[in-house]
C-alpha positions in Angstrom: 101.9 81.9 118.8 100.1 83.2 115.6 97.8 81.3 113.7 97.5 81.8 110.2 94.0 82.4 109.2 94.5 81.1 105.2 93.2 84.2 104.0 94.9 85.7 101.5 96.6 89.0 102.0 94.5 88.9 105.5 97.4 87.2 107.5 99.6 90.4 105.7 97.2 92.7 107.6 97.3 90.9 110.5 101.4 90.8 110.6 101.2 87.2 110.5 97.5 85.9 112.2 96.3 85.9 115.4 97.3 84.9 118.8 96.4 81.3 119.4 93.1 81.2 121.5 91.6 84.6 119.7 88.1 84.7 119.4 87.5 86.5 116.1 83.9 88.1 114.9 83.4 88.9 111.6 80.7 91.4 111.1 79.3 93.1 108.0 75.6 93.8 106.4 74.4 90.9 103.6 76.5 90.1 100.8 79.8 91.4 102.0 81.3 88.1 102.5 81.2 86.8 106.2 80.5 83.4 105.5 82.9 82.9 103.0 85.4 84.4 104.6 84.6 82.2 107.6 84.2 79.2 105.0 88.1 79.8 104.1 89.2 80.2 107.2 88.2 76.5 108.2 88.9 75.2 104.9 92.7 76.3 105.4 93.0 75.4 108.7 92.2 71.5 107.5 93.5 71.6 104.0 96.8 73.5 104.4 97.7 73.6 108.3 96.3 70.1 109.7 94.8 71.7 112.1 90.6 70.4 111.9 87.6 72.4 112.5 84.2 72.5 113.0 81.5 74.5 110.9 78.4 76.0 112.7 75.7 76.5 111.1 71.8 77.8 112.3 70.7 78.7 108.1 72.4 76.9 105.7 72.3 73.7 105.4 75.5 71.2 104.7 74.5 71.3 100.6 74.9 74.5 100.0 78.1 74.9 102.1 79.8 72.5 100.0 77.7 74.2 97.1 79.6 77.5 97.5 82.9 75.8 98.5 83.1 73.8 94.8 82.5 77.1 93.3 86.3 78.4 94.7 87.9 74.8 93.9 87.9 73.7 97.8 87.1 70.2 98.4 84.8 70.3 101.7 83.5 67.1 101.6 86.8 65.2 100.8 88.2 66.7 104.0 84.9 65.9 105.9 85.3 62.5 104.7 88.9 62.3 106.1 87.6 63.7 109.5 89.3 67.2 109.3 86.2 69.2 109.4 82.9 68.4 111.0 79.6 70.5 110.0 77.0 70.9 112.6 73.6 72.0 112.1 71.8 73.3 115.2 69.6 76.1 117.0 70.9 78.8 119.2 68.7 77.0 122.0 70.8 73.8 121.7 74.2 75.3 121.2 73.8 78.0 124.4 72.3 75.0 126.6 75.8 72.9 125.2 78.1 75.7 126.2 76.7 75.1 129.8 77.5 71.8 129.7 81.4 71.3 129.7 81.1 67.6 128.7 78.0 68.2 126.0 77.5 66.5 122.6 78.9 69.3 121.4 82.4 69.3 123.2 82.6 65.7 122.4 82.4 66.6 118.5 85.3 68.8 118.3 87.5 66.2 120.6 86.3 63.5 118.2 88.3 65.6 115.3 90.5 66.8 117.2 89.4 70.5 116.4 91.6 73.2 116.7 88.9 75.9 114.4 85.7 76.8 115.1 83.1 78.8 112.8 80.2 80.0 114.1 77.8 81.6 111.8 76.1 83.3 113.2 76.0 85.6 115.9 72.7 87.6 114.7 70.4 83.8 114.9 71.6 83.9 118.7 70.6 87.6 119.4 66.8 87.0 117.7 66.7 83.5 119.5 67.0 85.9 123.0 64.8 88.8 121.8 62.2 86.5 121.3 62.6 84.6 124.8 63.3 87.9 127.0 66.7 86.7 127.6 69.7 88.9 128.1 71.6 88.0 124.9 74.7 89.7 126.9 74.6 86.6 129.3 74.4 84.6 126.4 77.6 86.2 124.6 79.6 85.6 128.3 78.7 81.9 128.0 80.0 81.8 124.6 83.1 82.8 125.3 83.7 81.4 128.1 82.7 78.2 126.9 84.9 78.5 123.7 87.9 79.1 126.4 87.2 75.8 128.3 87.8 73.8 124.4 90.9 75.7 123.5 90.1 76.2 120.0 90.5 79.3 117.6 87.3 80.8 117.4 84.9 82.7 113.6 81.4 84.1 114.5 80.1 85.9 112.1 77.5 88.7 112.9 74.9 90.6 111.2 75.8 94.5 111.7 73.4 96.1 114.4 72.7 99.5 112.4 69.9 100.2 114.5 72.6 101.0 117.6 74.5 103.9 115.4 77.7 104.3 116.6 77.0 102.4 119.8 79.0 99.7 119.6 76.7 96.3 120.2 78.3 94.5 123.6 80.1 91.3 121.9 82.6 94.1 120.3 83.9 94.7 124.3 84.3 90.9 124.6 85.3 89.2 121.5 89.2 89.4 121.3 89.5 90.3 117.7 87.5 92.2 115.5 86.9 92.4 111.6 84.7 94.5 109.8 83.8 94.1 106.3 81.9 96.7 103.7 80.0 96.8 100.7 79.4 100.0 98.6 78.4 100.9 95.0 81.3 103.4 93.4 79.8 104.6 89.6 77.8 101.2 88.8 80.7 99.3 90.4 80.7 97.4 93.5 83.6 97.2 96.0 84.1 95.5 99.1 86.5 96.3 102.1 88.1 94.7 105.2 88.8 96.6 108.1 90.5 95.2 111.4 89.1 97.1 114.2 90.6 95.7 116.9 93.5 92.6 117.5 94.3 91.6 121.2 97.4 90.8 122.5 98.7 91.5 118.3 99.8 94.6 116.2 98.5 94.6 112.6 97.8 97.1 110.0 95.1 99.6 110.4 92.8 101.1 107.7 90.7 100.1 105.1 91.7 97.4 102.9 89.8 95.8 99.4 88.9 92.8 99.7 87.3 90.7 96.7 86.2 87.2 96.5 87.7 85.7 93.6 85.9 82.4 91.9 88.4 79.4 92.1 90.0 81.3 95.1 87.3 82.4 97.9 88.6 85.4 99.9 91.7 88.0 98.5 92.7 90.9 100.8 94.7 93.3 99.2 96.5 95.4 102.0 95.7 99.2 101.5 98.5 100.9 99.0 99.3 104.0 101.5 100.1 101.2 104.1 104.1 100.8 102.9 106.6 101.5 105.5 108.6 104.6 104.8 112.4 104.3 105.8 112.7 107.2 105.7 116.2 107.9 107.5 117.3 105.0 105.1 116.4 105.9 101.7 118.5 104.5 99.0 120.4 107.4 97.1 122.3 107.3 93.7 124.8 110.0 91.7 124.2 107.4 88.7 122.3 109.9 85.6 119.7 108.0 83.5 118.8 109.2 79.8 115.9 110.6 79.0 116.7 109.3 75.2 117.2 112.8 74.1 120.9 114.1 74.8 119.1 117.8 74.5 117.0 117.2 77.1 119.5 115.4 79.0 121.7 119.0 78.6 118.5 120.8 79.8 118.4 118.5 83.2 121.9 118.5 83.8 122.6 115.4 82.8 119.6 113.4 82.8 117.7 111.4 85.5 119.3 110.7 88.7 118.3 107.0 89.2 115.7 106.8 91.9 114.4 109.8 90.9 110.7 111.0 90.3 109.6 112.4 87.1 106.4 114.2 86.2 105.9 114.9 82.6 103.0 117.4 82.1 101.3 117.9 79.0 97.7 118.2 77.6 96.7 115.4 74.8 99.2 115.3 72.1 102.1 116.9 73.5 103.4 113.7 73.2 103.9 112.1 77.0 103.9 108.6 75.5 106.9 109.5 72.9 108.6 110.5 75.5 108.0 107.9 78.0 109.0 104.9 75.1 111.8 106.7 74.6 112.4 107.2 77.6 112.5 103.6 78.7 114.5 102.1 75.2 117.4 104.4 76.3 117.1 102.7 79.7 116.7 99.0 78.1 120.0 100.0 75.5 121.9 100.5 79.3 120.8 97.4 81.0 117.6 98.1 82.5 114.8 96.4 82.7 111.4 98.6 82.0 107.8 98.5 82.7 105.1 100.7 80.9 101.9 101.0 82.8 99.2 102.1 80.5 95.8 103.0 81.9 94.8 105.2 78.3 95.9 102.6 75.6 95.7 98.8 75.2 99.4 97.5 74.5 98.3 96.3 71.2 97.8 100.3 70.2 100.5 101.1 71.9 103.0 98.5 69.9 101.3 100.2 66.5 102.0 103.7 67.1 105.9 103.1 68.7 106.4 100.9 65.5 105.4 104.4 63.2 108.3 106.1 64.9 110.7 103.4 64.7 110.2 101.8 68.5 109.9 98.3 68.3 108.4 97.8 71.7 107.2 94.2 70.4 111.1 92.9 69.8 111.5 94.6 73.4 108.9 92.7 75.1 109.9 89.4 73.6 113.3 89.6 74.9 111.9 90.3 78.2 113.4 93.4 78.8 110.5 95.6 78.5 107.1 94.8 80.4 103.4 96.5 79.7 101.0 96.3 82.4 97.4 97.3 81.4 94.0 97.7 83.1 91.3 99.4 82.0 89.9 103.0 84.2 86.5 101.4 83.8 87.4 98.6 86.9 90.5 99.6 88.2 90.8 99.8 92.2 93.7 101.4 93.5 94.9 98.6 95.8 94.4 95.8 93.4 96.3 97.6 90.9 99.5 98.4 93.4 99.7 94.3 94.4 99.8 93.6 90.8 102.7 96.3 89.9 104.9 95.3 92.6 104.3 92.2 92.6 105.3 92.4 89.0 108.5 94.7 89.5 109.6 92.4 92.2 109.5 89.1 89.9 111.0 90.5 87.1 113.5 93.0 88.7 112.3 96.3 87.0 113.6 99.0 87.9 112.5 102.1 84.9 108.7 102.2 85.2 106.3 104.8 83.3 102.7 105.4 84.8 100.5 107.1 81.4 98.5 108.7 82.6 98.6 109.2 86.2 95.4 111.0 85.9 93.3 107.8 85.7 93.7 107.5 89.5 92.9 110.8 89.8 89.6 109.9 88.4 88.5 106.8 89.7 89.6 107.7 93.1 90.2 111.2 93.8 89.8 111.4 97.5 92.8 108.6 97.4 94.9 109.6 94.8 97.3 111.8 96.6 98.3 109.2 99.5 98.3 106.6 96.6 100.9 108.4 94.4 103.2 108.8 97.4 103.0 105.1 98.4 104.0 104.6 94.3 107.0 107.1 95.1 107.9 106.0 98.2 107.9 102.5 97.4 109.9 102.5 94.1 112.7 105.3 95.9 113.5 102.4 98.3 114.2 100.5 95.0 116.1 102.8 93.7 113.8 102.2 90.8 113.7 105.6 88.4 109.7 106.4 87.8 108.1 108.6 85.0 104.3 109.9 86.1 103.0 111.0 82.8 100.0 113.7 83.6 97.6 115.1 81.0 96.9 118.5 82.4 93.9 120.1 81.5 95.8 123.7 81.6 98.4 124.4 78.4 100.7 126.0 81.2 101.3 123.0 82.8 101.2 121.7 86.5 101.0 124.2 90.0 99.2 120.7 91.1 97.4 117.4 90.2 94.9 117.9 92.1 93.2 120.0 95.4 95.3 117.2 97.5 98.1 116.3 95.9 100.9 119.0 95.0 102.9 118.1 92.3 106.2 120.5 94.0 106.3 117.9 96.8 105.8 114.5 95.3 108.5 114.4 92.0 111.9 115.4 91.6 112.0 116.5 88.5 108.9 118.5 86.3 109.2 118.5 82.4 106.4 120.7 80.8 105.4 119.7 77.3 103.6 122.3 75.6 101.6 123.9 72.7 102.6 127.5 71.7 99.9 129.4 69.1 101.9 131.6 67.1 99.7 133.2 64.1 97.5 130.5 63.4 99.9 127.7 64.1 100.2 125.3 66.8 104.3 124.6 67.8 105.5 122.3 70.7 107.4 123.3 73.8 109.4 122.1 76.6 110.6 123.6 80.0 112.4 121.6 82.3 111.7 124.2 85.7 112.5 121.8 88.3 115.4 119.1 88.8 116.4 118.2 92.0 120.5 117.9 93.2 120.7 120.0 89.3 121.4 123.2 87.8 118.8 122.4 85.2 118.5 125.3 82.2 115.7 127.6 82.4 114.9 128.2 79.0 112.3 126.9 76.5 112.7 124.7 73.5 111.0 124.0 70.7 110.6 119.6 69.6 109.2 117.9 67.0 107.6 114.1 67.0 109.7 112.7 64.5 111.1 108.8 64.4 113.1 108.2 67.3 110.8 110.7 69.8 111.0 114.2 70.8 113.6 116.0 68.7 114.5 119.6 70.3 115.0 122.3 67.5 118.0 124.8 67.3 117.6 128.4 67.0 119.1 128.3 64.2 116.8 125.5 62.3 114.7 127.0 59.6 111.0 128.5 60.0 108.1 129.6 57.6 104.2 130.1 57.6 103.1 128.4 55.5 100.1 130.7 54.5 102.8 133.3 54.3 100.8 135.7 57.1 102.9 136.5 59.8 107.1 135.4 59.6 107.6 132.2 61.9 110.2 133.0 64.1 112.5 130.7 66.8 111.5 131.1 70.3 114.1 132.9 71.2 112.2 135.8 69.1 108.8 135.5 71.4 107.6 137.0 74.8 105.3 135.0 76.7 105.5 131.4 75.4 104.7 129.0 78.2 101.5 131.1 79.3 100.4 130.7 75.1 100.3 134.5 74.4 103.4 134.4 72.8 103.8 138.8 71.7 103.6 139.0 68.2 105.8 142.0 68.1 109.8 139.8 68.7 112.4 142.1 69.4 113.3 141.4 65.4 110.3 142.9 64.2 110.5 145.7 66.7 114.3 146.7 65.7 113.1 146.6 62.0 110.1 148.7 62.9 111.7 150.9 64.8 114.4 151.4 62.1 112.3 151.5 58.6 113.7 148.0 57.5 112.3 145.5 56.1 110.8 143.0 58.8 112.7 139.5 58.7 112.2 137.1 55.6 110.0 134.1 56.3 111.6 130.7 56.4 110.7 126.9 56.2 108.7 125.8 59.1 108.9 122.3 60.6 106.6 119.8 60.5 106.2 116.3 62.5 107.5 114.1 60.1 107.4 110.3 61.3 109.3 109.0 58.1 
């Protein structure tokens, strides 16, 4: 039988809780949370599982337990008043010499409550208390346990990590039954704090590093590790259904459009206009039935609403209705699994299933030795949706994407690339797409020239009219150019070289477009 610990997301990791009869130890340097964590775990036991317990204490006093438990909403002395929990303060002389005695003081105290949970914090007073008497502490940790086997109840000790042993483990990890270990490191300024189970007798649970936070008003939050998902995959969800980019030219250029479930990478370095696209991307979606998400890690929605609203996207109408959802966070404190809980969490509730991620490479920065396994947890997670995902990346190279990073390979993640663009012809900057990979398509491999006009990316026809408009060198359609995509477009088009090469006059100059919101 498993018993829940109270902890949340913790029982997730654990599949469940732990056997019935475990004897957990919770170990960590200062400040990453033991006591708390062993706090809530008696705290639930009596508030939301009737099952009392007893606190342990050799340092702090009953004051500032109930001290810290007011500060996450928990009433501790209500339940000690009711009998459902029972705070002891003792030495490690007294409680050793009690565990030798099977009808002690002690024993009697947790049949008086009828205790089914046990804290003990902590191990570390008990270790010192035999260093200083030439006692073997491992005779000590044997009398523990056993003694917590004769009163049948769920066992917490908390414990000071020994760094002084390296990585020899200290002797109570052999006999304790389950083992957590929690971390606390300084990222950029930023502090974050981790739970790892080590080992879990007689219990599978999820391996790995996992953040953990304590949350005012809520104590303890374990937010399982992103990459964690299961992968079906011999079961993946499939679909022949085409979503709209919002651009039937682009559609044309894919194929179709989006196959739903599909992965999307739109490449592009700053102003190619990867949030156009994604906007219009998702109202073609929401004018079909779907219902959107835009995650924004570069611009706060209220930015976002301003500049859609200049090109005719009224994303606040959208969000009203409830049909389109923006989730922001700011770089400065995001943390990758925090972030994931909070997405699908979000796409679950409110049955999304078109989400756009601008800019993917905010995780890229705040976590670039993780970004890579977190992308494909994103992927993998929404493809057993059958959810259809945009990652919009700003890539520092005009030419587009070989990879987003040293891990991650952008080839092996997405199903479909779409390379926004900026071409330098004479002194003037033009926009370009290439669609060079679709998946399940016989996607055109040609370049096209847009325009951010109202309504999104508009894709130009060869045919449309062109100028300089210094009058230097003729502005030409792409069609005319060598070399777009690596931006040494030749200068010399086969036009100009047939009129050269004949004695004619080279071609006249026409009216060049310009980004025109209105």
């Amino acid at each position: 039988m498993l018993v829940k610990t109270g902890i949340t997301g913790l029982d997730e990791v654990l599949l469940g809780g732990i056997p019935r009869g475990n004897n957990l130890i919770v170990e960590g340097a200062p400040g990453t949370g033991k006591t708390t964590l062993g706090l809530g775990f008696i705290y639930a036991g009596a508030a939301l599982y009737d099952e009392p317990g007893a606190i342990v204490s050799f340092e702090l006093d009953t004051a500032k337990l109930l001290r810290d438990a007011a500060g996450f909403n928990w009433d501790l002395q209500g339940l000690i008043d009711a009998g459902k929990i029972k705070v002891i303060q003792t030495s490690p002389a007294v409680l050793l010499g009690e565990f030798r005695n099977a009808d002690g003081a002690f024993a009697d105290a947790l049949k008086s409550i009828g205790a089914k949970r046990l804290l003990i914090d902590g191990l570390t007073p008990m270790r010192l208390y035999a260093e200083v008497h030439d006692k073997p502490f491992r005779e000590d940790v044997h009398l523990l346990i056993e003694g917590l086997a004769r009163m049948g109840v769920t066992t917490m000790v908390t414990a000071e990590r020994d760094e002084s042993l390296g990585s020899v483990p200290s002797h109570e990890r052999f006999v304790f039954d389950t083992i957590i270990s929690l971390a606390r490191e300084e990222h950029r300024r930023r502090v974050h704090r981790r739970l790892t189970v080590l080992k879990s007798r007689g219990q599978d649970f999820i391996a790995g590093s996992h953040t953990m936070r304590i949350e005012g008003g809520r104590g303890v939050h374990v937010y399982r590790r992103a990459q964690s998902r299961p992968i079906s995959l011999n079961d993946q969800q499939t679909s022949d259904q085409r979503i709209s980019t919002g651009s039937k030219a682009i559609d044309e250029m894919m194929d179709g459009g989006l196959y739903a479930g599909s992965v999307t990478m739109v490449s592009g370095i700053s102003g190619t206009g990867k949030t156009v696209f994604s906007v219009q991307f998702l109202t073609a979606a929401i004018s079909t039935g779907h219902k959107t998400l835009l995650v924004s890690l570069d611009e706060h929605p209220r930015q976002l609403i301003r500049n859609a609203a200049t090109l005719g996207f009224d994303l606040a109408g959208l969000m009203d209705k409830g049909e389109l959802f923006i989730h922001y966070e700011s770089p400065l404190e995001l943390e990758l699994d925090i972030h994931f809980d909070r997405i699908i969490k979000l796409v679950e509730e409110k049955g999304i299933d078109c989400v756009v991620f601008d800019s993917c490479a905010v995780y890229e920065m705040t976590s670039p030795t993780e970004v890579a396994d977190y992308l494909y947890a994103l992927a993998t997670f929404f493809k057993n949706r059958l959810a259809t995902i945009l990652f919009n990346y700003e890539s520092p190279e005009l030419l587009g994407i070989s990879q987003i990073s040293e891990e991650l390979k952008g080839s092996h993640l997405v199903d479909n690339i779409i390379l926004l663009n900026y071409v330098e012809i004479s002194t003037v900057l033009r926009r370009a797409i290439a669609v060079p990979k679709v998946r399940g398509s016989r996607n055109r491999q040609i370049t096209r020239e847009y325009v951010i006009a109202e309504g999104g990316l508009q894709l130009l026809d060869e045919e449309g009219a062109y100028a300089d408009p210094a009058g230097v060198v003729p502005q030409l359609p792409f069609s005319s150019y060598y070399g777009l995509l690596s931006r040494s477009p030749s200068r010399q088009s086969p036009l100009i070289e047939d009129a050269v090469a004949r004695g004619a006059p080279l071609p006249d100059s026409v009216e060049l477009p310009t980004d025109n919101p209105t």
